[in-house]
C-alpha positions in Angstrom: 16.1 88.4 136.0 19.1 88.0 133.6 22.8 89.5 134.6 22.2 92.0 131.7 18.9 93.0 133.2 20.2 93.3 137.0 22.9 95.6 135.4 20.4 97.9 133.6 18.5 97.9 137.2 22.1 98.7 139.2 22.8 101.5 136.6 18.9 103.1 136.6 19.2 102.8 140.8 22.9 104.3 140.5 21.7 107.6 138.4 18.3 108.2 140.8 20.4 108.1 143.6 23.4 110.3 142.5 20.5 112.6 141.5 18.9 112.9 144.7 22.7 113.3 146.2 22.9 116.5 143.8 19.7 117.8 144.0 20.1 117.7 148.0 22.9 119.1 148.3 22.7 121.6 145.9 19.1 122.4 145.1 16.7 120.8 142.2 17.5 124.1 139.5 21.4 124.1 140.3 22.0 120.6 139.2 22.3 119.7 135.5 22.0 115.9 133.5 25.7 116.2 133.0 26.3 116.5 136.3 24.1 113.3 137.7 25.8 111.4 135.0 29.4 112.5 136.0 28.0 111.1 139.6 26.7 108.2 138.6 30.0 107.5 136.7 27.8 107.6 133.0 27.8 109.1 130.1 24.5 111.7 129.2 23.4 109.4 126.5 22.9 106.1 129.3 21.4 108.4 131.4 18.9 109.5 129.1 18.2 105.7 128.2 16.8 105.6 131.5 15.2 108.8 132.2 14.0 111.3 129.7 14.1 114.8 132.0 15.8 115.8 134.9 12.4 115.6 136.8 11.6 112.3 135.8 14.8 111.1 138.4 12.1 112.3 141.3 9.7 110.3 140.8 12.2 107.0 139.6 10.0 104.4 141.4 6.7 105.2 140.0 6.4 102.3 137.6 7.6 100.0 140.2 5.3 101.5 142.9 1.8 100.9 140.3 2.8 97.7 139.4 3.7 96.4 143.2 0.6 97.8 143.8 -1.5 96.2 140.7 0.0 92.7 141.8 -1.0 93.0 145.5 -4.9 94.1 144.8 -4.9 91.3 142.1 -4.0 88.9 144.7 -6.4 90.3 147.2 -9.9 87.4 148.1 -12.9 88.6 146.5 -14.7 88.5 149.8 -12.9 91.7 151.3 -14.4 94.9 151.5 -12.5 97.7 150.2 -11.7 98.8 153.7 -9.7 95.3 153.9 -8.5 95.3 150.7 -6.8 98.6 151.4 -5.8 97.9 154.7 -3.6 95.0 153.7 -2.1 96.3 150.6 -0.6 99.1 152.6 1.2 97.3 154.4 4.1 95.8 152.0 3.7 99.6 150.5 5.0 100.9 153.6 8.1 98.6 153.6 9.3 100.2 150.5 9.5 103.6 152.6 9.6 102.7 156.4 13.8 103.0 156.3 14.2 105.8 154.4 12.9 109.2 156.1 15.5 111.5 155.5 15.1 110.6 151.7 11.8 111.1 151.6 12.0 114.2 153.5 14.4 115.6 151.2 12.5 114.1 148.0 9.3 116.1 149.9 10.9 119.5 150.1 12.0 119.5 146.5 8.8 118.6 145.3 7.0 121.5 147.4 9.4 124.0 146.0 8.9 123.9 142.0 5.1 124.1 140.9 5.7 121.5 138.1 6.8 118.8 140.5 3.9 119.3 142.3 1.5 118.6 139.5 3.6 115.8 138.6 3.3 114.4 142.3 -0.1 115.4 142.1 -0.8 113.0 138.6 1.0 110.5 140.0 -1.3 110.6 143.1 -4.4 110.6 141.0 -2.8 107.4 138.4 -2.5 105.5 142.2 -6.2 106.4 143.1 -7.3 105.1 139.3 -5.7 102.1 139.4 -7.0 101.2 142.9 -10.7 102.6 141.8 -10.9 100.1 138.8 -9.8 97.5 140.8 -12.6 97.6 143.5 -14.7 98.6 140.7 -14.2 95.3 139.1 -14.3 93.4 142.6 -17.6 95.1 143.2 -18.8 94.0 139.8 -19.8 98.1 139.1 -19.2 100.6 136.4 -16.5 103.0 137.9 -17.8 105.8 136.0 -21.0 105.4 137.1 -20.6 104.4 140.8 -19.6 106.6 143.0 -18.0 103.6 145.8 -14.6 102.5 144.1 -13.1 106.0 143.7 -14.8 107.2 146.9 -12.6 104.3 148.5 -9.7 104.4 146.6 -9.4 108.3 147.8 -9.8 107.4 151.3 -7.1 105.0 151.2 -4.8 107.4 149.7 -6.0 110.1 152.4 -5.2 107.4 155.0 -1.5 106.8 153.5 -0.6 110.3 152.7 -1.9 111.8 156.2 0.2 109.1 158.2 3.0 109.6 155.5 3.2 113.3 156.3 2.9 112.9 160.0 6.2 110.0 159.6 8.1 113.1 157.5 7.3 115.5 160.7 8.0 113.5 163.4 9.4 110.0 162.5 8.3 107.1 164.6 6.4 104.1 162.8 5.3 104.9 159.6 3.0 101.6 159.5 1.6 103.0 162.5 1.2 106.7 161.3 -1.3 105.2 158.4 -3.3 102.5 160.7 -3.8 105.7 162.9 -5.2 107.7 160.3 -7.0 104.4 159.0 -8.2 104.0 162.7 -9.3 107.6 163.4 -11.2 107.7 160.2 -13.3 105.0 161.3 -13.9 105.8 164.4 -15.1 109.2 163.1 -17.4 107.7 160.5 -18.6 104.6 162.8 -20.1 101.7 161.5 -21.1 102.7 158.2 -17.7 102.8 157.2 -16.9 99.5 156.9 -20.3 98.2 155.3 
């Protein structure tokens, strides 16, 4: 990555961060563009470079999130089931959130409190559960509009994460652990068949 490029990535982290400062502090509705740019020490025209709504600095990471994601299925063996495939990919997932609770807490309860956040959490969710579907589609050699297995899995994984992730926001502890609990328990509820 170029020093102009690292520059443009120090100033897009800089305005997501004063934002969620604001918004924390203050509430999602009190806290304007012109404020998160006087935070981040920019004027409103860079910020709006880098994001084009206020609500868009909530969900900053999502483009890096997908594509993390893409790379580590891509580089997945084509001899895993889906139930391994998932399994490991969570993993370097959960790094990018482990240290950061109280963020993700407060990120959380924002989210929960304005409708339209939720159905942009909730399309962000789904654009995760398609990307992970046509992968195992394409692993399993099937049409993933026509068989029923990738998005089956690629929900279950997501169920897995998101019930561990919630229990993490509740009560801390390991968040790796919270999901290969959830993995676990869903298995052993399921038996066998789940992992043919």
């Amino acid at each position: 990555m170029s020093l102009r490029d690292r520059k443009k990535e120090r100033t897009r982290h800089a305005i997501a961060d004063a934002a969620m400062r604001l918004f924390a502090e203050r509430g999602f509705d009190a806290v304007t563009i012109a404020d998160i740019a006087e935070a981040a020490e920019v004027g409103t025209r860079t910020l709006h470079r880098y994001y084009a709504s206020k609500d868009e600095l909530l969900f900053a990471e999502d483009d890096e999130h997908r594509a993390e994601l893409s790379r580590l299925l891509a580089e997945r063996p084509a001899t895993e089931t889906p139930e391994q495939t998932l399994a490991a990919v969570i993993g370097p997932m959960v790094e990018r959130f482990a240290d950061r609770r109280a963020e993700a807490a407060a990120r959380d309860a924002l989210i929960a409190a304005h409708p339209a956040l939720q159905a942009r959490d909730l399309a962000k969710r789904n654009a995760i559960e398609a990307l992970v579907a046509g992968h195992l589609a394409a692993r399993m050699g099937v049409d993933a509009t026509a068989d029923v297995r990738p998005l089956l899995w690629a929900k279950v994984g997501m169920a897995c994460f998101f019930a561990g992730y919630e229990v993490w926001l509740r009560s801390g502890g390991d968040l790796a652990a919270h999901i290969a609990n959830a993995r676990a328990a869903l298995l052993t509820e399921l038996g066998p068949a789940a992992t043919s």
